[in-house]
C-alpha positions in Angstrom: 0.0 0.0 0.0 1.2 3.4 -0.9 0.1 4.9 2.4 2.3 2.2 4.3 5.9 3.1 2.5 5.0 6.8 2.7 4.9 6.1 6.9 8.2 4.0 6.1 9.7 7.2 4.5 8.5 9.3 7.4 9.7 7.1 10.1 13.1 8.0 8.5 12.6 11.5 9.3 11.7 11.3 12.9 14.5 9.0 13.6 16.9 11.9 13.6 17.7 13.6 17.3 15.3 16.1 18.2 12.6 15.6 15.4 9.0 15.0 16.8 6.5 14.8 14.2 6.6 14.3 10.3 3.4 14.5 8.5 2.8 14.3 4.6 0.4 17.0 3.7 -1.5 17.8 0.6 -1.0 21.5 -0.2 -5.5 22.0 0.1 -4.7 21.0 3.7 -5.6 17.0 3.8 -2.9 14.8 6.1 -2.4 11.7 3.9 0.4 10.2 6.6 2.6 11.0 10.0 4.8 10.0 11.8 6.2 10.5 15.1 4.6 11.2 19.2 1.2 10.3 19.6 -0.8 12.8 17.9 -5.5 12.8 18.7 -6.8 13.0 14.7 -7.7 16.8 15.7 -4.4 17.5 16.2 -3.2 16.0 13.0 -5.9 17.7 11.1 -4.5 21.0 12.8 -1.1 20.7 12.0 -1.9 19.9 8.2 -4.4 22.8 8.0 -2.1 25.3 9.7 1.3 24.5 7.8 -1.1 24.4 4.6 -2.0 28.2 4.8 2.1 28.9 5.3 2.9 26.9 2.8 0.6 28.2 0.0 2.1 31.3 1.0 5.5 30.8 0.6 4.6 29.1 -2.7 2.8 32.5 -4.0 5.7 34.5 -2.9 8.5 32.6 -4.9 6.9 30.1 -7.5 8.9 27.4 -8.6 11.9 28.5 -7.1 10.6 27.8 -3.4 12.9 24.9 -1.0 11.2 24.8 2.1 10.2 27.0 4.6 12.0 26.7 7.9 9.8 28.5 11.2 12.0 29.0 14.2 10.7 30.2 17.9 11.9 29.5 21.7 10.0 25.9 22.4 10.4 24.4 18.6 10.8 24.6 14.7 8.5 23.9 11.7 10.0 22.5 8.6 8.2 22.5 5.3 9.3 20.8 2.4 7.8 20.2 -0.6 7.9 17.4 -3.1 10.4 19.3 -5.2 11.3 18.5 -9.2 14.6 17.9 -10.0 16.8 17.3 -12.9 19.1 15.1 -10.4 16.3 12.3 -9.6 15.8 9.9 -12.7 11.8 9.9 -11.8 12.1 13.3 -13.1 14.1 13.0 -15.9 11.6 10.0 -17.1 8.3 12.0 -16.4 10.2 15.0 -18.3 11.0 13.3 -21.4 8.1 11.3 -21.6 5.9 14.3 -21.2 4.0 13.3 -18.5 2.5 16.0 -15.9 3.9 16.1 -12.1 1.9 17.2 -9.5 4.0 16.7 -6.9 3.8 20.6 -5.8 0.8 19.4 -4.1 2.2 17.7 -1.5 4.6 19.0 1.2 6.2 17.5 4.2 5.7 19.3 7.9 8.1 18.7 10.2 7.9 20.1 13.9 11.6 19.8 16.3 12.9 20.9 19.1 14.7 24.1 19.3 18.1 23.0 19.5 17.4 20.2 16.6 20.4 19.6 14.0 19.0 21.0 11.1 21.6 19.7 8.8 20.8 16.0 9.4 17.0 16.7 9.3 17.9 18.2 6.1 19.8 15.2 4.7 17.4 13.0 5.6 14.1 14.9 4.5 15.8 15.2 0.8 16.3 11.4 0.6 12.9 11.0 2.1 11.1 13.2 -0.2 12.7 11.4 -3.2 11.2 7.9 -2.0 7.9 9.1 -0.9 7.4 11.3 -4.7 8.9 7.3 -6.4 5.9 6.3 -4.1 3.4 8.8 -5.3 4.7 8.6 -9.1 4.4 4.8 -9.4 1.2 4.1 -7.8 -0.2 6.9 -9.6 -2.0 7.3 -6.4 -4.6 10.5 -6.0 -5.2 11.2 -2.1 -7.7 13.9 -3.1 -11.3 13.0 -1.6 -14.2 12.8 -4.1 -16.4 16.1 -4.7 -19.9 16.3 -4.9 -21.2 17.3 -8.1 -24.0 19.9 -8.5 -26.5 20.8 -11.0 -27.5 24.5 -11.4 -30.7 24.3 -10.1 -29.2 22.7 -6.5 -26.4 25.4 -7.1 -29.2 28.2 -7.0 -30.5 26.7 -4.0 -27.8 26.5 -2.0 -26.6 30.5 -3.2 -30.2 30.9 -2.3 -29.4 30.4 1.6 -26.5 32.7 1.8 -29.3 35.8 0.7 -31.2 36.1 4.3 -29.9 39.3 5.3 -32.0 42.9 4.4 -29.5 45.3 2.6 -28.8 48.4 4.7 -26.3 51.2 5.2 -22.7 50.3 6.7 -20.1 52.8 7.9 -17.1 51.9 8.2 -15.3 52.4 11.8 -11.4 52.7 11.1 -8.8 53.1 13.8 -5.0 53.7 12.5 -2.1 53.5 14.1 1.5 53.9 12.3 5.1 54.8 12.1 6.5 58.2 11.2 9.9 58.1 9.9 11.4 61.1 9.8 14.0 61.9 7.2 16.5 61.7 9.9 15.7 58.0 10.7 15.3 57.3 7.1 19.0 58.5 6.8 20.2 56.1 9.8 18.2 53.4 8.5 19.9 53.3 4.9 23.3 54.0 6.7 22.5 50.6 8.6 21.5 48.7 5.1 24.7 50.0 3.8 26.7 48.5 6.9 24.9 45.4 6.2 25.6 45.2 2.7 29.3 45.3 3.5 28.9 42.0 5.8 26.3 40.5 3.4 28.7 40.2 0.0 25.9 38.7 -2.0 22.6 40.7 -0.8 20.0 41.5 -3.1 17.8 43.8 -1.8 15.8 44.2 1.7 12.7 46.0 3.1 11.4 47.3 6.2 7.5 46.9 6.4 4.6 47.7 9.0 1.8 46.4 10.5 -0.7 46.2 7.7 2.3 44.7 4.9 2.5 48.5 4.3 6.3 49.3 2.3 8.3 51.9 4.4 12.1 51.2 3.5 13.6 49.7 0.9 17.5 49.0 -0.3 18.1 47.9 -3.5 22.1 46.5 -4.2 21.9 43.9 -7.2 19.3 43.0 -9.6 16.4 44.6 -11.3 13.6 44.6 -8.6 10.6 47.3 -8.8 8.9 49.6 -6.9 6.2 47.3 -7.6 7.9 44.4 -6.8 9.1 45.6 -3.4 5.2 46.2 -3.0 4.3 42.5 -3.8 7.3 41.2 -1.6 6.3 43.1 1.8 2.8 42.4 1.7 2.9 38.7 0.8 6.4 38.7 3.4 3.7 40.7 6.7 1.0 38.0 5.4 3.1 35.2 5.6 5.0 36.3 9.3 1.3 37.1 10.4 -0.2 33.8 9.3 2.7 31.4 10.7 3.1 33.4 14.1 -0.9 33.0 14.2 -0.3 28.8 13.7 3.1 28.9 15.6 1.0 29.5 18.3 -1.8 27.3 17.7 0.2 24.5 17.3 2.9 24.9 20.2 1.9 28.1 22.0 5.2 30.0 20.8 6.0 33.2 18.4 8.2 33.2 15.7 11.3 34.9 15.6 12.4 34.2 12.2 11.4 32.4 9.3 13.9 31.2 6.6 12.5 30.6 2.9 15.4 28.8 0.7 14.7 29.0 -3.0 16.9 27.8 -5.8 19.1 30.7 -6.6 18.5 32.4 -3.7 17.4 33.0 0.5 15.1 35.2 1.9 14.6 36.1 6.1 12.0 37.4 7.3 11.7 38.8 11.1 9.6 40.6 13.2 10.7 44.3 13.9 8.5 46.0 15.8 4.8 45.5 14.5 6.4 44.9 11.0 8.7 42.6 9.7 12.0 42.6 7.9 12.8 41.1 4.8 16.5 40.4 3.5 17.3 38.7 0.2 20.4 37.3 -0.5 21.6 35.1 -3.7 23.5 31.6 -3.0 27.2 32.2 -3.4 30.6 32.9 -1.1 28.8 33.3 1.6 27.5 30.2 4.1 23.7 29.9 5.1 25.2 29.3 9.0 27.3 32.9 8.7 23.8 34.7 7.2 22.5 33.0 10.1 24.9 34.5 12.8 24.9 38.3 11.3 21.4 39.1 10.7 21.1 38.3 14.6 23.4 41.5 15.4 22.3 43.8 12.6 18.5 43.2 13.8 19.2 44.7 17.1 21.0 47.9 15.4 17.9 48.1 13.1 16.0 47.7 16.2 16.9 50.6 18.0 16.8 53.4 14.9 13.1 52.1 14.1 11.9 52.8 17.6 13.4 56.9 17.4 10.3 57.1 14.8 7.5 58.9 16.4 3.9 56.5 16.6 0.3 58.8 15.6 -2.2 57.6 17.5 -5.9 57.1 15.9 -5.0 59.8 14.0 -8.5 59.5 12.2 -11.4 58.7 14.8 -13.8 57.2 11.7 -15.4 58.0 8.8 -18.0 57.1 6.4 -16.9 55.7 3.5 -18.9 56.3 1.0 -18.9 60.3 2.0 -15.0 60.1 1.7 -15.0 58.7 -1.8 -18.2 61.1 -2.7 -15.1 64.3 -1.9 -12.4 62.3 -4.5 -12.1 63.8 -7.7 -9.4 62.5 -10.7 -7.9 65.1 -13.0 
């Protein structure tokens, strides 16, 4: 049964030191197989659903160039990996040449550790892992996806037909803000402190301070050819996806995350909390060792730290409006 050597693949995992739980997870969310402590079915189901929503993420943010996603915090780590192509594994060189269509995107391992876990043997043994259980998946031809119900329009009408109980009537809209103010002072220190950074970090990219709300503040460009608008798309998908695993971080083992590590193929990106925001670093594979990046982004952070907090906070600098009034004033020229 395909089921029984995918638990044979995950009992792999959980053998290394530190490792507690590895569970193979269809991307919409469904656990096909774990491994590991004693989990209730509820739990299981809550892992799967929570890593599901981080992962889909981190798939929108870098598509197909995303690794895994690595989650860090006091009490544990989260791993997830995801049944990656490759030009090195003859399944995928057969598929390729013979034309046929790999879905294995859909499926993603989720691995929770202890804090102190060796990363670089859960690593070893994930990618071996995930190259049996996608042998597994390809071979068997296997779908884990459930049936769905099919409906007719007329059932389709009826069931819309349910959601339409409530009475139309006016809304206003109650909005409470709260934000930084840079001045042009801070905004100088802060781009002095990406320079100083970029001198450590040979082979950064580009990086990005952003607030509460995924709303763009700072931005440092040193290599490549990325936007305006692309620094837009990057810091609200980055808040999103901080925002979304520190809401599951908790849920599944009461903890925040500190930092969150996406490795793509070319490339890393960190993301960490600063403040109510997050910041986001990019830096492309080369000289420099994941384990250094690790160990300086640490000590720039707390630097970064302190300039952000000089920046004066508004409070509820709008008390509420009505919405439709507002736009009624806006006129384009």
């Amino acid at each position: 049964m395909p089921v029984d050597q995918i638990k044979i693949s995950l009992e792999k995992i959980k053998q290394v030191n530190g490792v507690e739980n590895a569970v193979l997870t269809q991307r919409d969310g469904n656990p096909i197989q774990s491994a590991g402590i004693w989990l209730s079915k509820d739990e299981i189901f809550n892992i799967s659903s929570a890593t599901s929503a981080i992962y889909n993420l981190g798939l929108h943010l870098h598509p197909n160039e995303l690794k895994y996603i690595l989650l860090e915090g006091k009490s544990s780590k989260i791993l997830l990996a995801p049944l990656k192509n490759s030009l090195d594994d003859p399944i995928d060189r057969i598929m390729i040449r013979q034309g046929i269509q790999n879905q294995n995107e859909e499926f993603f391992i989720a691995i929770t550790s202890t804090p102190k876990v060796n990363l670089g043997g859960i690593f070893l043994q994930t990618r071996e892992s995930l190259r049996e259980i996608k042998r597994t998946l390809v071979l068997t031809g296997e779908s884990f996806k459930p049936p769905l119900r099919r409906y007719n329009e007329d059932q389709i009408n009826q069931l819309l037909n349910t959601f339409n109980t409530k009475e139309e009537t006016g809304q206003f809209n109650l909005m409470h803000l709260g934000s930084f103010s840079f001045s042009e002072n801070t905004l100088k220190k802060i781009h002095q402190s990406y320079q100083k950074l970029s001198m450590s970090v040979i082979d950064l990219l580009h990086t990005s301070i952003t607030i509460s709300g995924g709303f763009l503040v700072s931005t440092y460009l040193k290599e490549g050819t990325f936007s305006e608008l692309d620094f837009e798309h990057e810091a609200a998908m980055s808040y999103s996806l901080y925002s979304t695993a520190n809401r599951c971080a908790w849920l599944l083992k009461k903890m925040n995350v500190e930092s969150i590590l996406l490795e793509c193929v070319s490339y890393y990106q960190f993301i960490t909390p600063l403040g109510d925001g997050v910041f986001t670093l990019a830096v492309k594979k080369g000289s420099q060792k994941l384990g250094l990046l690790r160990l300086i982004l640490p000590r720039f952070l707390i630097v970064l730290d302190n300039v952000v907090k000089e920046a004066k906070i508004i409070d509820d600098p709008i008390k509420s409006f009505e919405l439709k009034e507002l736009i009624g004033h806006i006129s384009v020229k």
